[in-house]
N, C-alpha and C positions, 0 to 999 in steps of 0.2 A: 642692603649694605650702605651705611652712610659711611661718605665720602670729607673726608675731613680739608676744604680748598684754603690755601695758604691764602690770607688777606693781603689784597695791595696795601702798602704804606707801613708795611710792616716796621717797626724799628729795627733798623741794620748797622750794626757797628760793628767793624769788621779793624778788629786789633791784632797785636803781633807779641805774643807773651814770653816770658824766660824763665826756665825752672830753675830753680837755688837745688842745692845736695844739703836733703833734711839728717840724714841717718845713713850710716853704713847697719846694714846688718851680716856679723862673721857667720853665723848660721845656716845662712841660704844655701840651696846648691843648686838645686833646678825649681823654681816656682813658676807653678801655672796660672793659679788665680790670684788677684787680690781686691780682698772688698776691704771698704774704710766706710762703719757705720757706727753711728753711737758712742764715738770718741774710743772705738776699737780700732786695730788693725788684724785683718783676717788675712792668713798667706796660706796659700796650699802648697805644701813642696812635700810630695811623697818622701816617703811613709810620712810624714806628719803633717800635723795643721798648727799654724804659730800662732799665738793670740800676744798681740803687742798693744801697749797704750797707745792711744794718739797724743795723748798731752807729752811725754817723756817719752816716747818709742823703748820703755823699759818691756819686758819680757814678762806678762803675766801668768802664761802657758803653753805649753806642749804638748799637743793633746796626740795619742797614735804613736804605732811600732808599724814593725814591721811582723802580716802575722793573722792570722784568723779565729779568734778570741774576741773576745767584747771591746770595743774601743779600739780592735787592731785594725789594719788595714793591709788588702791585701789586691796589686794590680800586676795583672799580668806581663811582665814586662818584655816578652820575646813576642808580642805583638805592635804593631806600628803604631796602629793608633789608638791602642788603650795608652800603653805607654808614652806618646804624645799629649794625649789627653792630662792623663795625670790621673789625679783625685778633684772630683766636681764638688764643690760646696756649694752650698745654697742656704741662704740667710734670712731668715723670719723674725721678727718683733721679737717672741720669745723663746729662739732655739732656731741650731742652723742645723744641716744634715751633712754629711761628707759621704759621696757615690765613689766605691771599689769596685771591684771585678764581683758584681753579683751581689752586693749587699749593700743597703742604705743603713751608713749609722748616723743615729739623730744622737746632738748636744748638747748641755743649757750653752748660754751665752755665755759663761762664766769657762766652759768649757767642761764641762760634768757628764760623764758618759751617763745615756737615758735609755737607749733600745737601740737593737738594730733588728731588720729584717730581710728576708732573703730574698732575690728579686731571678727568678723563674723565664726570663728573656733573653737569655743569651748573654755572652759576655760582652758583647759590642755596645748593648743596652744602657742609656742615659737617664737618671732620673734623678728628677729637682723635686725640693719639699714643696709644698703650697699649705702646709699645716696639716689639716687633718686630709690632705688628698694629696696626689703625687702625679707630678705632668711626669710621661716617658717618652723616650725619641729611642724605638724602637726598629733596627734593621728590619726591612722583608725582604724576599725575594725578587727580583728583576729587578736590582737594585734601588729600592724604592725604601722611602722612610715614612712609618708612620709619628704622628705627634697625637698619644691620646691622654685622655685624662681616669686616672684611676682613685678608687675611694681608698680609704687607713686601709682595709683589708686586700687590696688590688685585685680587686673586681673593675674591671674595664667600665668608663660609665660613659666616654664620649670621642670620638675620631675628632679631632679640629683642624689636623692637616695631614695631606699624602701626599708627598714629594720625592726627588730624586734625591738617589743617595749620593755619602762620598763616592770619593778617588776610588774605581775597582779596579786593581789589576789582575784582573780575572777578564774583564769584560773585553770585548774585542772591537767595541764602538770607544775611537778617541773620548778622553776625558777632557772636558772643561777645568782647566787648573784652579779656577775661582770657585769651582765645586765644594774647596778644601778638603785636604787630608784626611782632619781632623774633625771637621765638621760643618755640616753641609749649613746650618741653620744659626743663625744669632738670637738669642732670646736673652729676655730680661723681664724676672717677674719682683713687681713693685705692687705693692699694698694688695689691692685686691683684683690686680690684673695681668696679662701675661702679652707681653709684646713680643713679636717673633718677626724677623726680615731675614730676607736671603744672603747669602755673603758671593753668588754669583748673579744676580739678577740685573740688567742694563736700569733698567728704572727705576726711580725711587719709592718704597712700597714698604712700609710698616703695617702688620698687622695686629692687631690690640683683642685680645678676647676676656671674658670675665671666667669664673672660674667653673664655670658651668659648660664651657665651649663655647658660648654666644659669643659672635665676633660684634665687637663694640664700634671700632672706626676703621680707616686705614688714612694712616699718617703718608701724604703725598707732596711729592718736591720737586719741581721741574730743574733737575741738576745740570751741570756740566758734563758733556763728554770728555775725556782725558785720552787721546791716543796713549797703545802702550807700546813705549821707547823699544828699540832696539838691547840696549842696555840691563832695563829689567827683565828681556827675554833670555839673555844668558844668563841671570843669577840664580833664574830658575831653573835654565836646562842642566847647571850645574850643582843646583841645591839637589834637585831629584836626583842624579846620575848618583851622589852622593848618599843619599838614604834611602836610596834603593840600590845600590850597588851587588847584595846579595841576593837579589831577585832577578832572577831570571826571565823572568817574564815584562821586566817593566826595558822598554826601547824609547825613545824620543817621538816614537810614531803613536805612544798609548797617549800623550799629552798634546792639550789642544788648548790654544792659546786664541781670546775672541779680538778684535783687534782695538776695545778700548775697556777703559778699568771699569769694574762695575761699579753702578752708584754709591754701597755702604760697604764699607771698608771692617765697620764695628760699631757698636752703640752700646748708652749705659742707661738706664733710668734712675733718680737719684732726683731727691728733694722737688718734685714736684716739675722736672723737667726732665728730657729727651735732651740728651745728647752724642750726635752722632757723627763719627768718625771718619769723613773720605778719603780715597787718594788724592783729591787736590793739595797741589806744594806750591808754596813760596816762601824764598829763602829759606829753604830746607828745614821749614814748620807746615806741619799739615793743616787741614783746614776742618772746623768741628763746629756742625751746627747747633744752635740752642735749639729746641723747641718747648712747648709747654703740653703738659700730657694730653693735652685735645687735638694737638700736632699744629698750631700757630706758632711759626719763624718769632723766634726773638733774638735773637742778636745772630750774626759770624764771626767765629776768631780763630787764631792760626797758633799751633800750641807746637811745643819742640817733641813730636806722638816718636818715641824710640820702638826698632823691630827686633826682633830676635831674627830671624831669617825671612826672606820673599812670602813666607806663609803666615806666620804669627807675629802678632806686636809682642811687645813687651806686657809684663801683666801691669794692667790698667785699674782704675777706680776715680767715679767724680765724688765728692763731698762738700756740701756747705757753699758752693761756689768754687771747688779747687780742685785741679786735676792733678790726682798723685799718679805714680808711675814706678816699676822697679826696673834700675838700670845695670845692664852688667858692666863694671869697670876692668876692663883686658888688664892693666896694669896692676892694680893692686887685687883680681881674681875674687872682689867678692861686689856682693849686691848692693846698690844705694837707694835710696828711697829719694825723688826728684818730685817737689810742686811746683805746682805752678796755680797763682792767683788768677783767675778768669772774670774776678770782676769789670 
């Protein structure tokens, strides 16, 4: 395994940026993803997927219903964390896919319904396009998750990771809250590779594979520890008490809090750079490192990173140099679209 070490003298410019409000969009209502690629904007907000211009944020499509038909979509929503999740898109050169409750429907770019097919794993089951193959992040048993790679026909071709699963409230051993809900793993697959980091891990730890399962580097960061405040410990005892309140099973003793923030918060890959999102704060902008896809430090900057709750950011997207973002405005109850230049 080569080990990718961050050079001394690295170039470190460590700025303090401001997002401007680009666009309201009235449409939104719950959006979980957002990618900004090819002078697109891609929204996932069940049942649909928005496709908006970048130049004009005018409205090119609406692709999905609500519904189990060709180009419908259908997620289970009396589950916690499908319905958390949402609808997963995943975005290719030429065609993205959108992950339902057991079915992958593939799109043009344009938004053109092309195929979909059934996916035979359960409903907890995650699956991203890579083209003509399909990475899955597939539940097992003893709470454990596999990450394999399958061919067009889903034929199993490669294990490349086995790891602990989400949040169980079933399980009788305290949960790690950094485990997430929603999801235990961060991945981001770019060109022809597939980066994967833990969203509870203390260390800094990228792992990079090709599409074959050969693991290529690990991106490595000698980070800061971050004690966790007093403060963030009740937002969470109360966000949980809250979303689980109809469960019977979930107590304040199923959740285990480590006593400092794990190194990666979230990451994006985009234009030929890593960039990754930690808990470090000042003045109330987090802190996001650049890297270059061989995992060499190139700048630090502190961006204005908005949450949805103690668990989720806001949905996210880098592009071109600029970090977009969708904001909820309480006041006027709908979604804004926030940049911010990082040059």
């Amino acid at each position: 395994m080569k080990r990718v070490v961050i050079i001394v003298g690295v170039f470190l410019c460590v700025l303090f940026l401001h997002a401007e409000k680009a666009h309201t969009f009235f449409d939104l209502l719950n959006p979980r993803y957002l990618i900004v690629d090819n002078n697109q904007i891609i929204i996932s907000d069940y049942p649909h997927v928005y496709l908006y211009s970048l130049d004009d944020y005018s409205l090119i499509k609406k692709i999905g219903r609500e519904g189990m038909g060709p180009g419908e979509f259908h997620v289970i929503q009396a589950n916690m964390n499908l319905k958390e999740r949402g609808l997963v898109v995943s975005v290719r050169p030429d065609h993205m896919a959108a992950n339902s409750t057991s079915r992958l429907s593939y799109f043009t770019r344009k938004g053109d319904f092309i195929r979909e097919i059934k996916l035979p794993y359960g409903i907890n089951a995650k699956f991203l396009s890579l083209g003509d193959q399909l990475l899955g992040f597939l539940p097992l048993r003893e709470g454990k998750l596999s990450v394999t790679l399958f061919d067009k026909d889903l034929k199993k071709q490669n294990e490349i990771l086995n790891c602990d699963y989400w949040f169980n409230l079933q399980s009788r051993k305290p949960a790690n809250f950094f485990d997430r809900a929603s999801d235990t793993l961060f991945v981001s697959i770019y060109k022809d590779r597939i980066y994967l980091a833990r969203g509870d891990a203390p260390l800094f730890a990228m792992h990079v594979y090709d599409f074959k399962g050969n693991k290529l580097i690990t991106v490595e960061h000698d980070s800061e520890k971050f004690r966790i405040p007093p403060s963030f410990t009740g937002e969470i005892h109360e966000h949980f008490k809250i979303k689980f309140q109809r469960s019977a099973n979930y107590t304040i003793k199923n959740l285990n809090l480590p006593k400092h923030f794990p190194a990666i918060r979230n990451f994006s890959v985009q234009d030929d750079k890593i960039y990754v999102l930690t808990f470090k704060k000042v003045s109330r902008e987090n802190e996001v490192l650049v890297f270059d896809v061989n995992g060499n430090l190139l700048k630090k900057v502190f961006l204005p990173v908005r949450v949805m709750n103690p668990e989720l950011l806001c949905p996210f997207s880098f592009y071109k140099d600029m970090f977009y973002q969708l904001v909820f405005n309480e006041e006027t109850v709908n979604w804004e679209l926030h940049i911010t230049d990082i040059n």
